[in-house]
C-alpha positions as a Markdown table, in Angstrom:
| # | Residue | x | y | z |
|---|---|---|---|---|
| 1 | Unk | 109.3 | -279.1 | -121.2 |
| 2 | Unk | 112.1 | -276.7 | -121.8 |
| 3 | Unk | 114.8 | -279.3 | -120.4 |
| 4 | Unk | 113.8 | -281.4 | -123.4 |
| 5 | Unk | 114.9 | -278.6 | -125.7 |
| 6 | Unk | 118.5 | -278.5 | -125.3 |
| 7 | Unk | 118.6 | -282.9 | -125.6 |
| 8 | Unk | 116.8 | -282.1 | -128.7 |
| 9 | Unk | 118.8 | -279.3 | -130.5 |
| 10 | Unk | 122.0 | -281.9 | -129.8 |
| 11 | Unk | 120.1 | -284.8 | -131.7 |
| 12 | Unk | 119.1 | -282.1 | -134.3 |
| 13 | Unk | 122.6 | -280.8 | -134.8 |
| 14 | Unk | 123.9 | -284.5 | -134.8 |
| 15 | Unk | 121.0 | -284.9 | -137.3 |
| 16 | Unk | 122.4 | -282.1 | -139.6 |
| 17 | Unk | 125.9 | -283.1 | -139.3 |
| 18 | Unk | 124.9 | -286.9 | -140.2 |
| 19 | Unk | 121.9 | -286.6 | -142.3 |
| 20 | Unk | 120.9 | -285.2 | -145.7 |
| 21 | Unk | 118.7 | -281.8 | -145.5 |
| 22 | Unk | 115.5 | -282.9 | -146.6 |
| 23 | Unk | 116.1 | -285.0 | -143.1 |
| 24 | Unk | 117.4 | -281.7 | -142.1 |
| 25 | Unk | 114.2 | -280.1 | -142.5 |
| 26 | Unk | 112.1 | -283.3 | -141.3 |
| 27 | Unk | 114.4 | -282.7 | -138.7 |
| 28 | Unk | 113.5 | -278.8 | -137.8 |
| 29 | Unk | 109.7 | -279.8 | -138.3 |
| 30 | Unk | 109.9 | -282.0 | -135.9 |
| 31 | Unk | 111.7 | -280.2 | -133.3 |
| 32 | Unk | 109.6 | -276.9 | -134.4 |
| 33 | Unk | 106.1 | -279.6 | -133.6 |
| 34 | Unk | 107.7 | -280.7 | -130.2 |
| 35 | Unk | 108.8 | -276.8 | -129.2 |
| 36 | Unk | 105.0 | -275.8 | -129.7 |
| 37 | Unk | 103.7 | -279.1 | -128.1 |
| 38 | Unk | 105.9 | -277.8 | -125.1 |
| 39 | Unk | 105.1 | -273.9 | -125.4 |
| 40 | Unk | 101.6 | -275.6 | -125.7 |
| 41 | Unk | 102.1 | -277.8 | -122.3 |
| 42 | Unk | 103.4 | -274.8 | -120.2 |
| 43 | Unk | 100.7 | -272.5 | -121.2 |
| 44 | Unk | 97.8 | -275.2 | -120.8 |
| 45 | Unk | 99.8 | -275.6 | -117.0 |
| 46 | Unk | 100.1 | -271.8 | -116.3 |
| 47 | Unk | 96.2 | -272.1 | -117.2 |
| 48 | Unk | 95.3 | -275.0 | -115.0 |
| 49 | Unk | 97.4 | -273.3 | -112.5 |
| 50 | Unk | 95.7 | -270.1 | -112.7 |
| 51 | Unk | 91.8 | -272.2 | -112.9 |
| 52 | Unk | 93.4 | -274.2 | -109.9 |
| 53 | Unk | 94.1 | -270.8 | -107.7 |
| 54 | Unk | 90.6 | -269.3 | -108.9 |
| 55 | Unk | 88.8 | -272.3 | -107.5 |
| 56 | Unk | 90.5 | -272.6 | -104.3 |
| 57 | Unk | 89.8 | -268.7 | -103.9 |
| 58 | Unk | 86.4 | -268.8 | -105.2 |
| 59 | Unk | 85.7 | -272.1 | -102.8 |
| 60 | Unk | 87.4 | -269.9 | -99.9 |
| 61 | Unk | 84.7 | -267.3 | -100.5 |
| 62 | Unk | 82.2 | -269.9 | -100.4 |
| 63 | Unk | 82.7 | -271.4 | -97.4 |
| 64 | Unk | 83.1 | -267.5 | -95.9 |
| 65 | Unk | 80.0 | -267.0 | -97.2 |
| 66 | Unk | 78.3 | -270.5 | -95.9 |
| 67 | Unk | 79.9 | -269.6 | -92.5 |
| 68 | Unk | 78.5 | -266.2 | -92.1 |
| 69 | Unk | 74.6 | -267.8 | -93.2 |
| 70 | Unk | 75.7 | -270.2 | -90.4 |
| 71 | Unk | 76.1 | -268.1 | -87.9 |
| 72 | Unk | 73.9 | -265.8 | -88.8 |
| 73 | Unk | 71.1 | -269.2 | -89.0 |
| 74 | Unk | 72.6 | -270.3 | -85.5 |
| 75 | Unk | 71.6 | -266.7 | -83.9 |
| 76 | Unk | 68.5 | -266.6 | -85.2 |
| 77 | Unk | 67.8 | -270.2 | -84.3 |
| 78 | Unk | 68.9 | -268.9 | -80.6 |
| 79 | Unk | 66.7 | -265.9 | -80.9 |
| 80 | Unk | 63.8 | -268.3 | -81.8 |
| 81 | Unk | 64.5 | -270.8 | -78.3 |
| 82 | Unk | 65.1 | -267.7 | -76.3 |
| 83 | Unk | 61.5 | -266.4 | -77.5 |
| 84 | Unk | 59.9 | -270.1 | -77.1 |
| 85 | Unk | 61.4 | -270.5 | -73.4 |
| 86 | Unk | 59.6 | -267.1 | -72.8 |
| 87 | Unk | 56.5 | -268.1 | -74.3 |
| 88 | Unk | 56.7 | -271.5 | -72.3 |
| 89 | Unk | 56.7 | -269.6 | -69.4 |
| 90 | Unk | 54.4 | -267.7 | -69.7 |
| 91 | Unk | 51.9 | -270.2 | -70.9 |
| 92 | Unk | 52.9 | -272.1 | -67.6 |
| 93 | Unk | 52.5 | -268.8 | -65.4 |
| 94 | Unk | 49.2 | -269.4 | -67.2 |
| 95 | Unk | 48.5 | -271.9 | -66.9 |
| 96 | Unk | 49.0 | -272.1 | -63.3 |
| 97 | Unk | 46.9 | -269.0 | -62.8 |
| 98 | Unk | 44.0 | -271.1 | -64.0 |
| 99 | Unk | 44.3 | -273.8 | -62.2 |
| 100 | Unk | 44.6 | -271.9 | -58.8 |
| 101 | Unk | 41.5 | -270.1 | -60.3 |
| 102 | Unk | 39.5 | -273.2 | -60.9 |
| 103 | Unk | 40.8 | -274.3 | -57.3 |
| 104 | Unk | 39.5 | -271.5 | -55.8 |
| 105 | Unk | 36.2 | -271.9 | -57.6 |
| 106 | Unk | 35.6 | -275.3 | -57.2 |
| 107 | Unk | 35.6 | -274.2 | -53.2 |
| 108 | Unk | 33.6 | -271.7 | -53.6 |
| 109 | Unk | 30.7 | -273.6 | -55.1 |
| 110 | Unk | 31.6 | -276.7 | -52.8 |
| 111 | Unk | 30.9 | -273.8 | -49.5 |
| 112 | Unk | 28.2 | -272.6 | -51.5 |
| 113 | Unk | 26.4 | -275.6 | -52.3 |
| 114 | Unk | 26.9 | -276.9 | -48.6 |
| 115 | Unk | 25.5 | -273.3 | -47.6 |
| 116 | Unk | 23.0 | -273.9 | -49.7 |
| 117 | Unk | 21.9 | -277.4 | -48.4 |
| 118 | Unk | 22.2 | -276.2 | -44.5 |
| 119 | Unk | 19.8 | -273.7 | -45.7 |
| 120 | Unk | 17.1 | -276.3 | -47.7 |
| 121 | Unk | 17.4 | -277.9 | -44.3 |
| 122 | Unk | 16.7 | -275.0 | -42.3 |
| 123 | Unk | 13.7 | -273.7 | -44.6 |
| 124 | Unk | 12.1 | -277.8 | -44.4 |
| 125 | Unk | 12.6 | -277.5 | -41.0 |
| 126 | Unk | 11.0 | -274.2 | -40.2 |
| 127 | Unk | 8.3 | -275.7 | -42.9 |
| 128 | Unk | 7.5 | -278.5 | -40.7 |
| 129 | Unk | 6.8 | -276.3 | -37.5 |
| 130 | Unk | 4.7 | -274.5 | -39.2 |
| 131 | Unk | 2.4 | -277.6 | -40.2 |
| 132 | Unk | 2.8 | -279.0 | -37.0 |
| 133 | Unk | 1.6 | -274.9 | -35.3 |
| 134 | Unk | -0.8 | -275.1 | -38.0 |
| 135 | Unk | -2.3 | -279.1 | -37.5 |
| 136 | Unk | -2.4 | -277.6 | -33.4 |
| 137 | Unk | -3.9 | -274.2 | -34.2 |
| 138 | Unk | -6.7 | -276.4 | -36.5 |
| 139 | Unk | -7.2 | -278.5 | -33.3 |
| 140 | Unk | -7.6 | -276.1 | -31.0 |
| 141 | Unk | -10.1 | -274.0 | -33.1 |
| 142 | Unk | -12.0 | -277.3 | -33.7 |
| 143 | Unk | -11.5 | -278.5 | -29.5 |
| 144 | Unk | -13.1 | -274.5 | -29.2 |
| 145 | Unk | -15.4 | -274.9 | -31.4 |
| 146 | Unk | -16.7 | -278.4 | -30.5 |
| 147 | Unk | -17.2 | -276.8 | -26.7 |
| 148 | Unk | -18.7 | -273.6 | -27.5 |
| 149 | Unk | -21.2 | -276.4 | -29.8 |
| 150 | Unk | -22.3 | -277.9 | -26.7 |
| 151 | Unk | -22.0 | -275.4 | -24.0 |
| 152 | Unk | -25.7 | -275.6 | -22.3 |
| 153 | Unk | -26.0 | -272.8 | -19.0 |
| 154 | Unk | -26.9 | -274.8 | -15.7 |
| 155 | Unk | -30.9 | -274.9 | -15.4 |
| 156 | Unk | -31.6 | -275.0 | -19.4 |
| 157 | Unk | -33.0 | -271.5 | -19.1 |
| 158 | Unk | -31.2 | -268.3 | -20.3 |
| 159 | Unk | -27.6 | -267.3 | -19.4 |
| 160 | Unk | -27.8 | -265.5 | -15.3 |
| 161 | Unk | -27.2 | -261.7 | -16.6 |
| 162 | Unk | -23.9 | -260.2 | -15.1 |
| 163 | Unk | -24.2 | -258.4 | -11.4 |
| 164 | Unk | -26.7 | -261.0 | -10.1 |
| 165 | Unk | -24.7 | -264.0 | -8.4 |
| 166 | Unk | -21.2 | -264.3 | -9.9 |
| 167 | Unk | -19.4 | -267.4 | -8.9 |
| 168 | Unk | -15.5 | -267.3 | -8.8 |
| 169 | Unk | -14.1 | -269.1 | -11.7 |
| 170 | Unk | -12.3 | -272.6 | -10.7 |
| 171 | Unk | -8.7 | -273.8 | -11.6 |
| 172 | Unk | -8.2 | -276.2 | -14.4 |
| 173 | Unk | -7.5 | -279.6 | -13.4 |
| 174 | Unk | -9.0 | -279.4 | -9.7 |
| 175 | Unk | -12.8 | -279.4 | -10.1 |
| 176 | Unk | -14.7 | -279.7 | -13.1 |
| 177 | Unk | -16.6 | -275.9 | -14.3 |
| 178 | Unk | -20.1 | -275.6 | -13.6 |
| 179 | Unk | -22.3 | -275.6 | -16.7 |
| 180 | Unk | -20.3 | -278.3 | -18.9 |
| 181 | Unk | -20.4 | -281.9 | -19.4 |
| 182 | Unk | -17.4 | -284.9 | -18.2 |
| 183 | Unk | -16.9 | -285.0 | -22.1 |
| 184 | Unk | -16.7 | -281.2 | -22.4 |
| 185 | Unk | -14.3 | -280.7 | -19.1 |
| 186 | Unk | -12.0 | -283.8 | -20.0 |
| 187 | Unk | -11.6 | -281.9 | -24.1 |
| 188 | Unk | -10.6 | -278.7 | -22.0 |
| 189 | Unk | -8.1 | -280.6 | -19.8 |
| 190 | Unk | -6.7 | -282.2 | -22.8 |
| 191 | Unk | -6.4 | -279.0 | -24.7 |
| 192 | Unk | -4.3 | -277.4 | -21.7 |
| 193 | Unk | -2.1 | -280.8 | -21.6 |
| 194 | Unk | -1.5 | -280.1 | -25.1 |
| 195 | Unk | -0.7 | -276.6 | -25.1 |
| 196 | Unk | 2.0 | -276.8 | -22.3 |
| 197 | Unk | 3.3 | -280.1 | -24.1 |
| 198 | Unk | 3.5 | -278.0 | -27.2 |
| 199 | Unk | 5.9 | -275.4 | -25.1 |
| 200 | Unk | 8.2 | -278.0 | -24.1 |
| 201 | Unk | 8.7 | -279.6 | -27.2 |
| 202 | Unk | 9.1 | -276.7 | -29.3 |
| 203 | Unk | 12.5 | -276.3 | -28.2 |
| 204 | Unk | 13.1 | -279.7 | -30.6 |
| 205 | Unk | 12.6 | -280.2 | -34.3 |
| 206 | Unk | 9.4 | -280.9 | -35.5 |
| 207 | Unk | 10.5 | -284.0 | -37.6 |
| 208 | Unk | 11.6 | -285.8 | -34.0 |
| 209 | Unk | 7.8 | -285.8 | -31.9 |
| 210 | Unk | 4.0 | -285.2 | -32.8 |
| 211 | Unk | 0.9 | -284.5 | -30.9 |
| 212 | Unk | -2.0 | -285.4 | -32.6 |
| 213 | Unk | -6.0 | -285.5 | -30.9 |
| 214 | Unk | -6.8 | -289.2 | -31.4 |
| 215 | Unk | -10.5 | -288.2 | -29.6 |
| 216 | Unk | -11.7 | -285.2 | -28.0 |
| 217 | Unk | -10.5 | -286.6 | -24.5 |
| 218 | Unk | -6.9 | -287.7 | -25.3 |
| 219 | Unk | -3.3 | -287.3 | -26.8 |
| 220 | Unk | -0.9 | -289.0 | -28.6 |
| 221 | Unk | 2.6 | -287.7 | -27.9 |
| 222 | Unk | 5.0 | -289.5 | -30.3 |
| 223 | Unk | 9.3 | -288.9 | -29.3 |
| 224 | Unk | 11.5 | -290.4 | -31.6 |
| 225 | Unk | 14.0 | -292.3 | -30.3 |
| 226 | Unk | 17.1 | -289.5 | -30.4 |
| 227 | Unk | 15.0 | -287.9 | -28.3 |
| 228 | Unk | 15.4 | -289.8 | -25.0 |
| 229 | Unk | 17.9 | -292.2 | -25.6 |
| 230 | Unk | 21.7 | -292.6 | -26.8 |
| 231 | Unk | 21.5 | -296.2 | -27.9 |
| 232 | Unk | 18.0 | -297.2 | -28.1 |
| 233 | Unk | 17.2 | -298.6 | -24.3 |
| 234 | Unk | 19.0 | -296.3 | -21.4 |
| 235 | Unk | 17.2 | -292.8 | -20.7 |
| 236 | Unk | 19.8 | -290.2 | -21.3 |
| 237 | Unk | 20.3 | -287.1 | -19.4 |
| 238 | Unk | 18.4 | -284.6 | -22.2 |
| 239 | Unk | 15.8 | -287.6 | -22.5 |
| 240 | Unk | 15.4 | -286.9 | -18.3 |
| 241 | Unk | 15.1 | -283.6 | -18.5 |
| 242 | Unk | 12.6 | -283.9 | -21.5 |
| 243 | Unk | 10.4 | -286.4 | -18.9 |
| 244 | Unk | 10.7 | -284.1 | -16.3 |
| 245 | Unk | 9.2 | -281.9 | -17.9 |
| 246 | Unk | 6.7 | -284.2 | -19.3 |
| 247 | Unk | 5.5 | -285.1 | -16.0 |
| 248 | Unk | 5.2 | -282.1 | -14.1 |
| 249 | Unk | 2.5 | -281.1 | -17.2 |
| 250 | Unk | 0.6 | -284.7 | -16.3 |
| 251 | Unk | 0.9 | -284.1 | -12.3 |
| 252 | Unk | -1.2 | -280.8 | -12.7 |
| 253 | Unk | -4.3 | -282.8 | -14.3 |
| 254 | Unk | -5.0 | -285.1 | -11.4 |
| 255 | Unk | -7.4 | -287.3 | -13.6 |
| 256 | Unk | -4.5 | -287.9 | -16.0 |
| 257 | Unk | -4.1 | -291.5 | -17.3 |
| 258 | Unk | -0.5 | -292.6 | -19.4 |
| 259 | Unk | -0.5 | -295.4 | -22.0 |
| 260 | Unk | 3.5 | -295.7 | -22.4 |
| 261 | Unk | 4.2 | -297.8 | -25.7 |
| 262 | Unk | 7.7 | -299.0 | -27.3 |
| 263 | Unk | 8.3 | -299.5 | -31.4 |
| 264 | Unk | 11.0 | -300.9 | -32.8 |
| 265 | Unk | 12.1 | -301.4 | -36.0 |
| 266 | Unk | 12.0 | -304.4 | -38.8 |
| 267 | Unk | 16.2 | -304.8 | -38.9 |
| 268 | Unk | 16.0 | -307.5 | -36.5 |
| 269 | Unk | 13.3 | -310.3 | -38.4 |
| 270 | Unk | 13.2 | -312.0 | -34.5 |
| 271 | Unk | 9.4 | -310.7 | -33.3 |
| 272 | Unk | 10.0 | -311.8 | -29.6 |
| 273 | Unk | 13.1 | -310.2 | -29.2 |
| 274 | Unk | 11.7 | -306.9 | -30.8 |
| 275 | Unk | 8.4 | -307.5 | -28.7 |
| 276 | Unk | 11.0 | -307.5 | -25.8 |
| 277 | Unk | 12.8 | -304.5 | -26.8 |
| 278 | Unk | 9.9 | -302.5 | -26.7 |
| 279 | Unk | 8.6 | -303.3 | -23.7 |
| 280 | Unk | 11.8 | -303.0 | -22.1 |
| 281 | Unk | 11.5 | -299.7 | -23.6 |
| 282 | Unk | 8.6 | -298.3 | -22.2 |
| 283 | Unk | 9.0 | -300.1 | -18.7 |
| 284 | Unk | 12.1 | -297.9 | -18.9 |
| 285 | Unk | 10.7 | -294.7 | -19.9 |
| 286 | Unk | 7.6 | -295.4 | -17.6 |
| 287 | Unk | 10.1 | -295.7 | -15.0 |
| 288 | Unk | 11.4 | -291.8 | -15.2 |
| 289 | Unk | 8.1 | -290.5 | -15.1 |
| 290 | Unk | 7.3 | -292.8 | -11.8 |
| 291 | Unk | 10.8 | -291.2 | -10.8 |
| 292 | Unk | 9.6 | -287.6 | -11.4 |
| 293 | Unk | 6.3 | -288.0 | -9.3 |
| 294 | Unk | 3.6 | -289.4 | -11.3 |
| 295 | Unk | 1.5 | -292.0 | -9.5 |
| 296 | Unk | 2.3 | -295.5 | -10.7 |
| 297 | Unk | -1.2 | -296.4 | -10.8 |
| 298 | Unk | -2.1 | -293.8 | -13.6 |
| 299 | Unk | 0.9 | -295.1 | -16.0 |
| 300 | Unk | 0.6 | -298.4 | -18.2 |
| 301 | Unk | 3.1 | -299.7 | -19.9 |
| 302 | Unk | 3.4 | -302.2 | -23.2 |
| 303 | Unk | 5.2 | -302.8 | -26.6 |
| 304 | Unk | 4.2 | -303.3 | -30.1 |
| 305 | Unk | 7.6 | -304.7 | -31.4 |
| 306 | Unk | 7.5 | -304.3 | -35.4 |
| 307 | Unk | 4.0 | -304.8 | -35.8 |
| 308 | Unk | 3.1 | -301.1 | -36.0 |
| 309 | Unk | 5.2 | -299.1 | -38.2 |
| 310 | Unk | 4.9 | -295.2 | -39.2 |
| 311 | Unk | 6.9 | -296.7 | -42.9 |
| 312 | Unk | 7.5 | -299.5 | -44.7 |
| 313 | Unk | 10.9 | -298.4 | -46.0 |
| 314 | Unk | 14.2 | -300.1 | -45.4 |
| 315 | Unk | 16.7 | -297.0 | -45.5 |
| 316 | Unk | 18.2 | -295.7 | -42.0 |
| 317 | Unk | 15.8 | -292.8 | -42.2 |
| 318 | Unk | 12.5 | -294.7 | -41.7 |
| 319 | Unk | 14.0 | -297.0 | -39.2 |
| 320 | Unk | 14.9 | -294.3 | -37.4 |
| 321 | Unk | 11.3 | -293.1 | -37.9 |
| 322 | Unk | 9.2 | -296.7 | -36.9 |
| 323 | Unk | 12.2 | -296.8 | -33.4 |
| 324 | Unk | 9.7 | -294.3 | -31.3 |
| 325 | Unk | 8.3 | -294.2 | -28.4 |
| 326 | Unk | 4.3 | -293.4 | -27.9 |
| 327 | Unk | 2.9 | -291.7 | -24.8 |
| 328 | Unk | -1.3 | -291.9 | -25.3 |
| 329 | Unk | -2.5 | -289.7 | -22.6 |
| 330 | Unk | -6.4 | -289.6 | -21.5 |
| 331 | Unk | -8.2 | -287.6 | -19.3 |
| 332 | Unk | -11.4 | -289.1 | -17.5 |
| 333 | Unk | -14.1 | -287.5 | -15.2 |
């Protein structure tokens, strides 16, 4: 604005020399109006540039400021993820811990419970021998009881008193003792039978044989299966030594008669070919003992197929149980 000054002091001075002075003074008024317009201008400019330099500075200081809260936003932001990684690890440290801890309890009460079950089965088992010591200790007491019931002294007068005539006492299963009927004698031998069966087959779990008195004068000796054979027909060597045993007890009692019968189970529906299996069975059994010295014309032999079963059930267990093999043993004077 000040370059227009000089221009317009040469057009004023042209003015004066060419116009009258009331131009004159239009003149100056004008010039004075346009001089303050431009004293006007360059102080509104100064302004502006002053306003201009303010807000750049004050925008500087702003953006200082915004950059500091960033950074100082951005550290705690890493503070924060340093502090969340830790906390993630230890929750998986954790979390870890736990599971190894469940692991580790989850075997424990696996061994436990298994313990627990070998046990159950241990305590049933001992259970059963002791009904099965208990069914022979009731038999025995009622085998006594039935003799000393009978017992008559030779002569049917009163008892010989002691230091008169004493006769030697005789060997079971040789001669009958004096004093006592066939019935009486043939209870006795069947008792000893028993007993010395009872021995033998103690060394086996009660679930797998029975001896029960079906009379006074014989026994039924029921084996299961597992007992004497591997797969149902062929003797196997424990079953041998089992029969071995068997019949040296029946050699001793000389009067000894043996009823060998075969069971099978209901899995096969054909009855010829399970009245086959049995027999084949028992002829097999029957065989051993024959092998082991008992007289073939004491031992009988015979199969009852399906037809006589111990249970009706269809699981593995009770075919197991009705696959046995009976041994009826009778003594006779």
């Amino acid at each position: 604005m000040k370059q227009l000054i000089l221009p317009l002091m040469v057009v004023a001075f042209a003015a004066v020399s060419c116009v009258p002075r009331t131009q004159y003074s239009a003149l100056e008024t004008e010039r004075n109006y346009y001089r303050n317009q431009s004293t006007l201008a360059d102080s509104l400019a100064d302004q502006r540039a002053i306003s201009s330099y303010d807000e750049v500075d004050l925008n500087g200081n702003e953006l200082v400021q915004r950059i500091r809260q960033v950074e100082s936003l951005t550290a705690t932001n890493m503070a924060l993820n340093q502090s969340y990684q830790s906390l993630q690890e230890r929750y998986e440290d954790l979390l870890g811990q736990s599971q190894e801890m469940l692991s580790n309890t989850g075997n424990e009460v696996s061994g436990l419970q298994q313990s627990l079950a070998e046990r159950t089965t241990l305590v049933s088992e001992r259970e059963a021998e002791l009904r099965q010591l208990e069914i022979d200790l009731q038999a025995r007491e009622a085998a006594i009881a039935r003799i000393e019931g009978d017992y008559a002294p030779a002569g049917g007068g009163a008892p010989q008193s002691y230091g008169t005539n004493p006769a030697a006492p005789e060997a079971y299963g040789t001669t009958a003792i004096r004093g006592l009927s066939d019935a009486q004698n043939a209870a006795i031998r069947v008792n000893e039978i028993q007993n010395s069966l009872s021995q033998i087959l103690a060394a086996y779990p009660t679930t797998s044989y029975s001896l029960t008195n079906d009379a006074p004068d014989n026994l039924r000796v029921t084996l299961a299966e597992s007992m004497l054979s591997a797969d149902g027909f062929t003797v196997s060597p424990n079953g041998q030594n089992l029969l071995r045993s068997i019949a040296a007890v029946l050699r001793s009692q000389s009067s000894a008669e043996v009823l060998v019968i075969g069971h099978t189970d209901s899995s096969n529906p054909n009855a010829l070919r399970a009245y086959e299996d049995s027999s084949d069975k028992a002829i097999n059994i029957a065989q051993q003992l024959i092998n082991f010295g008992m007289s073939p014309r004491k031992i009988t032999v015979g199969g009852k197929g399906f037809y006589d079963p111990v249970t009706n059930g269809i699981t593995q267990r009770d075919l197991a149980s009705n696959r046995r093999t009976e041994i009826l043993i009778s003594v006779e004077e």
